[in-house]
C-alpha positions in Angstrom: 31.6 -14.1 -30.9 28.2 -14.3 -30.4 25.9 -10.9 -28.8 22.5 -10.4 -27.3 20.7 -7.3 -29.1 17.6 -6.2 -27.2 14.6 -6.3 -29.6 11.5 -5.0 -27.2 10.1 -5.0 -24.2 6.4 -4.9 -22.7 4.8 -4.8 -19.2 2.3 -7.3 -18.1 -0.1 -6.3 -15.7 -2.0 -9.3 -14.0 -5.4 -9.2 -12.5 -7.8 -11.2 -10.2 -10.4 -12.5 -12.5 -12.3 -14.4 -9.6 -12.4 -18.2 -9.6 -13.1 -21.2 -11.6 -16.0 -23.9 -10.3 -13.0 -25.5 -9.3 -11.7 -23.0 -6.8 -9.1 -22.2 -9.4 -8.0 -18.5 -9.8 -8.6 -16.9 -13.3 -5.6 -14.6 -13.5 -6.8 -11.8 -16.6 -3.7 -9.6 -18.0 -2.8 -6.4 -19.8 -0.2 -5.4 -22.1 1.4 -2.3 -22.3 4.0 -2.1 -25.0 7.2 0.0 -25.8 8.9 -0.5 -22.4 12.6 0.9 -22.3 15.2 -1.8 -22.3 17.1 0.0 -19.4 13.7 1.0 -17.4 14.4 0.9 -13.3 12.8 -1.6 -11.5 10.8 0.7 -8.9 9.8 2.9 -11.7 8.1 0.0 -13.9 6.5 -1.7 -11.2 4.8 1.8 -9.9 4.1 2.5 -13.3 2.3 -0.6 -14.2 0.6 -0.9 -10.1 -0.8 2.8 -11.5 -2.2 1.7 -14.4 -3.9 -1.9 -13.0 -5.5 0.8 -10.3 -7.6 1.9 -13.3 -9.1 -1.5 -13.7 -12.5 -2.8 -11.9 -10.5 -5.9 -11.2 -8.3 -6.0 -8.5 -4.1 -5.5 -9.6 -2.3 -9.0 -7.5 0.9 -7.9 -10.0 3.4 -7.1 -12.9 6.0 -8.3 -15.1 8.4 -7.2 -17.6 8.7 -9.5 -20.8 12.1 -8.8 -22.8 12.9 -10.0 -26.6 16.1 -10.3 -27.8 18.2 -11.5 -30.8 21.3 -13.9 -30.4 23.6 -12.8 -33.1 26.5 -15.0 -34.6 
């Protein structure tokens, strides 16, 4: 029987960057390593809007990026 086995996890922090000469948004990040595997939601996403408040550029948002092993 085949299991998942978490590996790592890291949270993205995405920033306004301004926009292109197209009108197109430039969308800058930040990653923050060493993310729990079982890390609440609200906690994460407060910890992460903290730290893109430290930034010049303006925070528009988050995400949490999981790797894991399928094992056979």
């Amino acid at each position: 029987m085949a299991t998942i086995e978490f590996k790592e996890a890291v949270g993205r922090v995405y920033f306004d960057g301004g926009l292109t000469e197209d009108g197109k948004l430039v969308r800058k990040s930040k990653t923050y390593r060493n993310i729990v595997e079982n890390v609440e939601a609200d906690a994460l996403y407060n910890a992460l809007q903290a730290l893109g408040q430290l930034s010049e550029l303006p925070f528009i948002g988050a995400e949490k990026v999981e790797t894991s092993s399928v094992m056979g």
